[in-house]
N, C-alpha and C positions, 0 to 999 in steps of 0.2 A: 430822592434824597438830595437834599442841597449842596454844593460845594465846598462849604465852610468848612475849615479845620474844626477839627473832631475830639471832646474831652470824652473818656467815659470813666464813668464816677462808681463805683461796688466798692462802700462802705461798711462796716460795723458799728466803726466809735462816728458816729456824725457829728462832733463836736466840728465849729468851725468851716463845712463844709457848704452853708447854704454860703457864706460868704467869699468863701473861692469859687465858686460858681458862679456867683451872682458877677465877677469880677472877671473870668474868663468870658460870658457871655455878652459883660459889654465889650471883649473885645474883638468879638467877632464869633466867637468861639460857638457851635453847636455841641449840646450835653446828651452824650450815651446814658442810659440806666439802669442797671435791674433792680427790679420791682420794688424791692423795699426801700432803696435810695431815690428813688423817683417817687414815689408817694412821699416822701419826707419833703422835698426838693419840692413838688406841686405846692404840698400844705404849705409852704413860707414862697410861694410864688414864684418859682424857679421852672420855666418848663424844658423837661427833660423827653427824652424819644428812648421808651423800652428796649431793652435788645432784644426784645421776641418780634418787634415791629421789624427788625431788620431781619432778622434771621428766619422770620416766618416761623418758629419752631418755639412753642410756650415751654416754660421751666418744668421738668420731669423730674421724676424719681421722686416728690415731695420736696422739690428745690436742691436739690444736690447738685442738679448740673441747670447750667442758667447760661453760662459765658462760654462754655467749652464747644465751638464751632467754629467752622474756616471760617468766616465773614469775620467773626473776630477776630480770633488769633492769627488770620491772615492780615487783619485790616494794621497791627500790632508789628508784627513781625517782618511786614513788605519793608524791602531795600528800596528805599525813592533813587531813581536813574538805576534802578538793575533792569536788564532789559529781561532778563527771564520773570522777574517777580511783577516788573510790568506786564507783560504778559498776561498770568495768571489774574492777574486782579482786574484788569479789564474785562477779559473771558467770564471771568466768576460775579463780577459788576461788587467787588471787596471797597466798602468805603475804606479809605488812609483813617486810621488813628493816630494824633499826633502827642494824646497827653493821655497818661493810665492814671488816677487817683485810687488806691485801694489799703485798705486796711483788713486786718483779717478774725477772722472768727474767734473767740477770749477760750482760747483752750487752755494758757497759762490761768487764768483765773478760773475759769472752771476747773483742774485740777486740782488748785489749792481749797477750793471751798467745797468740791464734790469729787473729790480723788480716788473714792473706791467707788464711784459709779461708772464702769465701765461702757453703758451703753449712753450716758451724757456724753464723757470723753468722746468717746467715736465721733459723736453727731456733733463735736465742736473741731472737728479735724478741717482747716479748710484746704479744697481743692482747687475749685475756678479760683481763685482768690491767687493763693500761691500762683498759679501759672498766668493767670495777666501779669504779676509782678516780674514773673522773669523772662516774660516774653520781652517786655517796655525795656526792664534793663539790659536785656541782649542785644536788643536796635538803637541802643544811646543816643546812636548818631542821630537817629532822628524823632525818638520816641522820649519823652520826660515820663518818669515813674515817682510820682511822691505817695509816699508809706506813713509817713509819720507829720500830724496838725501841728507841729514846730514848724514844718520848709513850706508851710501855706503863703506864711505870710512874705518871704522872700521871691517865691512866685508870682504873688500877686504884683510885687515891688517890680519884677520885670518885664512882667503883662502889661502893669499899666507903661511901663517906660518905653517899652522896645516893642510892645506888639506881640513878643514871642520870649522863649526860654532860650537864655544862651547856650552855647556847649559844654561853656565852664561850668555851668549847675546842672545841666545833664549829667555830666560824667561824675559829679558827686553822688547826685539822688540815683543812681544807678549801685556804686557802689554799694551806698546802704540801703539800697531793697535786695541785693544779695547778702547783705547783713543781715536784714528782715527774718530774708527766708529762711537762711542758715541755723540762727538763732532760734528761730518756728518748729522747725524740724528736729532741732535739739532736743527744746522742752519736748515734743511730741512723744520722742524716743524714752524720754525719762520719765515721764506723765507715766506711759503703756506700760514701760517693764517692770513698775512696781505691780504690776494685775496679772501680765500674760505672761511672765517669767519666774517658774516656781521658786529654782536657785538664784540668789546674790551673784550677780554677774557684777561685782567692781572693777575686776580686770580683762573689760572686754579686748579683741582685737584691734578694734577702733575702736575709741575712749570720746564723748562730744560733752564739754563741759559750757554748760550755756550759762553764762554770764552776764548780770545788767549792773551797769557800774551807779552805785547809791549817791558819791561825791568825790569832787575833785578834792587832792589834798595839796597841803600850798608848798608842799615839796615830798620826795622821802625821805631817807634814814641823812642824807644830808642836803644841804640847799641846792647844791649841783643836780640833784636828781630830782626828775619828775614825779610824781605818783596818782594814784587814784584809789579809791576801795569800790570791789565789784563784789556785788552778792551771788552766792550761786541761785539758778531757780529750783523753784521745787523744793527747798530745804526743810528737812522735818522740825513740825515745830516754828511759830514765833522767830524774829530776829533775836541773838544772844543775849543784847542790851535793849537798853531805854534811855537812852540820855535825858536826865531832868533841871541838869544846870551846867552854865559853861559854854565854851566856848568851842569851836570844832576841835574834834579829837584829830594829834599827828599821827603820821605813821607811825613813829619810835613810838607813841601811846599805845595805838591799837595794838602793838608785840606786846607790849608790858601787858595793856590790859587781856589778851589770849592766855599770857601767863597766867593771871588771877584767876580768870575763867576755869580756867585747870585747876587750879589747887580750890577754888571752891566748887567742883565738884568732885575732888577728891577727898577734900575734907568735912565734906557737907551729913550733917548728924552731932557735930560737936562746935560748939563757942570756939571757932578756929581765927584767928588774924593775921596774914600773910602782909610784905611788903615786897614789893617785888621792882628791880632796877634795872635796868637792861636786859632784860626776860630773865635777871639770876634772882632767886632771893633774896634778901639783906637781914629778911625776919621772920618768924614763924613761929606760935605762940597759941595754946591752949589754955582755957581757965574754966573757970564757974562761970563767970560774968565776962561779957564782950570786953566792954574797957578795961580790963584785969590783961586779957587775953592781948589786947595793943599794946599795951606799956610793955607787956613782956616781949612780944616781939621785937616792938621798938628798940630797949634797952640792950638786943645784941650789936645794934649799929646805925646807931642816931646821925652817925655824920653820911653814907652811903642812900639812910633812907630818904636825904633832903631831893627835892625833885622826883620822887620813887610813884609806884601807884599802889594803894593801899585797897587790900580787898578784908572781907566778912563775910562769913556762912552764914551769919543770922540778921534780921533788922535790925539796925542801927539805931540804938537810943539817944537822948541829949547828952546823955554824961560820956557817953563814946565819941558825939563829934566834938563836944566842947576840948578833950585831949587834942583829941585827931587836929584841931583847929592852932594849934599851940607851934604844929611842925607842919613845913612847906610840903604840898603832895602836890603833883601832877593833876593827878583823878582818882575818886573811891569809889567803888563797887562795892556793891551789898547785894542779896535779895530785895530788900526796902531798906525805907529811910522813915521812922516814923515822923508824926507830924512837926512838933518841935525839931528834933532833930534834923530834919528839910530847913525848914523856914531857919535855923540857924545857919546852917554849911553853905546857905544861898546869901550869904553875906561877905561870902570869900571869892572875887571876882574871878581869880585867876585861876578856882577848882573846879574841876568837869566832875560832875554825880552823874553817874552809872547805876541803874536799876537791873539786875540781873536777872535773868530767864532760866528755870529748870526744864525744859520742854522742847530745845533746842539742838538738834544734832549734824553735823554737817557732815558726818561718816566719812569725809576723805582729810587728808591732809594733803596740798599740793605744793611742792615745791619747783621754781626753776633754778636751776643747775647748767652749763655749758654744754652738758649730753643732750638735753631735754629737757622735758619736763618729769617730775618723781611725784608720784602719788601711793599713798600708804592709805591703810585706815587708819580711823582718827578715835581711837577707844581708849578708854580706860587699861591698864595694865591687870591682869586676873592681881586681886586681893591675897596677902599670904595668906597662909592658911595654918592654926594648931596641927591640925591632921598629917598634910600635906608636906608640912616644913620639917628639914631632916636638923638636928639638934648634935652638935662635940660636943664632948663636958657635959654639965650638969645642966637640964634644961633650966630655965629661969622664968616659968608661967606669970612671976608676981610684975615681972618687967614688961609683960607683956604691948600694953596699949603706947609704951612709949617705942617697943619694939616696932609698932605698926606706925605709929607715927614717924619714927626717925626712914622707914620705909619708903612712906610716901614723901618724907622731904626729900629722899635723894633723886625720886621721879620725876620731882619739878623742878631739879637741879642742872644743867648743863655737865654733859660729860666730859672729860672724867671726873664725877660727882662722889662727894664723900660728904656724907653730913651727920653731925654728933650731937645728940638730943635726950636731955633732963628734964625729970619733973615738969615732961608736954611744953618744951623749949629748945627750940634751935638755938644751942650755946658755941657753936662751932661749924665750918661748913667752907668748903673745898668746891670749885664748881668752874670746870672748862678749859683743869689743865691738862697738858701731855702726857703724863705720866699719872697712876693713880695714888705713887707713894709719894708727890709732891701735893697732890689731892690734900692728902692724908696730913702731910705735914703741916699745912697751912689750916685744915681744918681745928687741929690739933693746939697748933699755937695761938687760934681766935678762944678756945675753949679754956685753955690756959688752967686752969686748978679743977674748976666744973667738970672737965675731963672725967674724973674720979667719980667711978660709979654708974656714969654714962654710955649712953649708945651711940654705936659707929654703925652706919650704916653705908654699903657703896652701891651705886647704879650697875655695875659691873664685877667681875669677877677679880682675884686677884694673880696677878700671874708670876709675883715670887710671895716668897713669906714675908718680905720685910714689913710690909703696909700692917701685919700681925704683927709685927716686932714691937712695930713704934705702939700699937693702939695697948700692947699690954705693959710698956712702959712709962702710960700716961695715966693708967688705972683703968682703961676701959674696960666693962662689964661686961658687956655682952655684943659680940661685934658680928652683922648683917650680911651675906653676902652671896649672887645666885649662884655661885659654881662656874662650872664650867672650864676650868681651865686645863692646860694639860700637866697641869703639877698641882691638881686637887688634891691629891693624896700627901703631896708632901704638905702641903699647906695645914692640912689637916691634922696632920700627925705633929706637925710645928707646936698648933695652937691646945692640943693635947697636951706637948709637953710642959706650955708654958701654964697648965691648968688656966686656960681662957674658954668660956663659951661664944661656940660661933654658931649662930644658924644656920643655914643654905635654906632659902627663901622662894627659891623659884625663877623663874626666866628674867634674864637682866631685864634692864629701862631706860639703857640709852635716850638720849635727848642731843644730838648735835646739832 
């Protein structure tokens, strides 16, 4: 074998690769190969030297192991000027490798497109692959490892100039092929355990959330601050959106638009129109008809919902965006858009259309926090229930659908959440104060005379009577609430006296 510094090249994605090749080998460079990269590499006239040539020893198992040998992993892993590692590599005659090229086996995409094929998955695990990569990145010092057809073209930039890779892009392309692997081994873990794992393990001991970031954002929640949106892999289902017009969505967008996502799949089965501003509501609005169902939303606060994001449970007609068209929105989310209705709201430069997805689950909710990191599941709240729901006073069955409704608006309400809803209308609503009888009272005074007759509904329990006091001084009907306190009883007995019906509904719904 000749003396020439030494690439070896064990590809998958060969996009780009006859070209760094071609480009290392005018520079002196000798090309390693196994087999399937070296037939690629001949066919566009590239000659490559097999690694069976070197190792004497052809691919076994039906190609499972190809690369995994001293001659390699020695040739990868030698300390130039170690005198022990000298040593062996002269004794064992271990060509130096000076450049690793590897990409690995599409087990992330085999997943997503054949995910309950358990014996596909297996046979897209890669092994030789994974460990040339972290052999390369373990010898920095003297080993370049490129993972990814983006750092081709920066290599090639130093080859032709300098002859060789500096240190300063070793010590990068090292890092991320331990990114590579890291991330490889993630999805791997999450790929398998929806097959070999009979119970939901969400709260494992060690927790690997693999993450590929979709786009940079051109700041977050304020211009000081950097961001990005990262997708998890694996996620069940479609991405949650479609964007079909517009301009990149912010970060403050993407909260609002999460909100929307919520409330249209909590609302979803009825003509619902949610507006939503700072992840709180401003509207919320049932009808016969979509555009019946905005106005009404709209009309409890036109001046909050200017810059807001406006979502719908059903396909948006022309006569719903020509409204919608009339007030400033952020971005609208729907299921669709039909066709007029598209080709109109694509005449408002400054609105981003959102195509919503039913199909999509991301099961966790992850938050950071100063402790850590907090991760929940990410589900719907169990549905009241006739059966289930315990009834003071006289039940009120004819109230019903607004009961359910005033329910789930407190859901999508920030705690401490009170929200007060008529005739399938959020006429009042409280959301993210300290106390829940200040809740109450703001809700109360947005309601103003509507109150009468109305449903109160709270995310949380109540922990004196008064928030009872005020709701049966403003006329409320029938007032919502899980329990739980340790003065249920008196509350109870309170709302008895005041002949008020209240439900208990079932497990609060915090939202902080």
């Amino acid at each position: 074998m000749n003396t020439s510094p030494k690439a070896l090249i064990s590809v998958w994605n060969k996009d780009g690769i006859t070209e760094l090749a071609g480009a290392l080998i005018k520079a002196g460079y000798e090309i390693l190969s196994s087999s399937g990269t070296a037939s690629h590499l001949s066919a566009n006239g590239i000659k490559a030297t097999e690694i069976c040539d070197i190792t004497g020893v052809p691919a076994i198992l039906g190609g499972r192991v190809k690369t995994l040998h001293p001659l390699i992993m020695g040739g990868i892993l030698s300390r130039r000027g170690n005198d022990e590692d000298d040593k062996d590599r002269t004794d064992l005659k271990i060509p130096l490798i000076d450049i690793v090229v590897c990409n690995l086996y599409p087990f992330e995409e085999t997943a997503e497109n054949d995910g309950s094929d358990i014996e596909k998955l297996v046979e897209k695990i890669d092994i030789g692959g994974v460990s040339l990569i972290r052999a390369a990145a373990k010898n920095y010092k003297d080993v370049a490892v490129i993972t990814e057809t983006k750092d081709y073209e920066p290599v090639i930039s130093e080859i032709r100039e300098n002859g060789k890779i500096s240190p300063e892009l070793r010590e990068k392309l090292a890092v991320k092929a331990f990114r590579t692997t890291a991330y490889y081994d993630a999805v791997v873990e999450k790929g398998l355990s929806r097959l070999l794992i009979e119970e939901d393990e969400d709260f494992p001991e060690v927790k690997n959330m693999p993450l590929r970031k979709r786009q940079n954002l051109r700041y977050g929640e304020n211009p000081y601050q950097q961001a990005a949106l990262y997708i998890p892999a694996l996620s069940e289902g479609s991405a949650p959106f479609a964007q079909l017009w517009g301009k990149e969505l912010s970060y403050n967008n993407l909260v609002d638009v999460n909100a929307v996502l919520n409330a249209l799949e909590m609302f979803k089965g009825s003509k619902t129109a949610v507006i939503i501003k700072h992840g709180t509501p401003c509207g919320i609005a049932m009808a016969e008809t979509l555009d019946a169902a905005y106005e009404r939303a709209l009309e409890y606060d036109s001046i909050s919902a200017f810059g807001g994001v406006a979502g719908f449970t059903e396909v948006v007609d022309v006569k719903t965006a020509e409204l919608l068209s009339k007030h400033f929105f952020e971005v609208v989310t729907a299921p669709g858009f039909d066709d007029e209705s598209l080709k109109f709201l694509k005449t408002k430069v400054n609105l981003r259309i959102l195509k919503s997805t039913d199909n999509y689950r991301s099961r966790e909710q992850i938050t950071g926090c100063k402790a850590g990191i907090l991760v929940q599941q990410d589900i719907l709240p169990p549905l009241i229930s006739k059966v289930k729901c315990r009834w003071i006073g006289s039940p009120k069955y004819e109230l019903w659908e607004d009961i359910v409704f005033a329910w789930k608006s407190a859901w999508l309400t920030r705690s401490n959440a009170i929200m007060i809803v008529k005739d399938g209308v959020v006429v009042g609503g409280g959301g993210g104060f300290t106390s829940r009888v200040s809740a109450a009272r703001f809700a109360l005074s947005r309601a103003g005379e509507n109150a009468k007759g109305a449903i109160m509904a709270s995310d949380g329990f109540f922990p004196f009577p008064d928030t009872i006091e005020l709701a049966h001084a403003s006329g409320i009907s029938v007032v919502v609430q899980p329990g739980g306190s340790i003065k249920d009883e008196e509350i109870e007995k309170r709302a008895e006296e005041l002949g008020m019906t209240m439900l208990i509904a079932g497990p609060r719904t915090f939202r902080h």
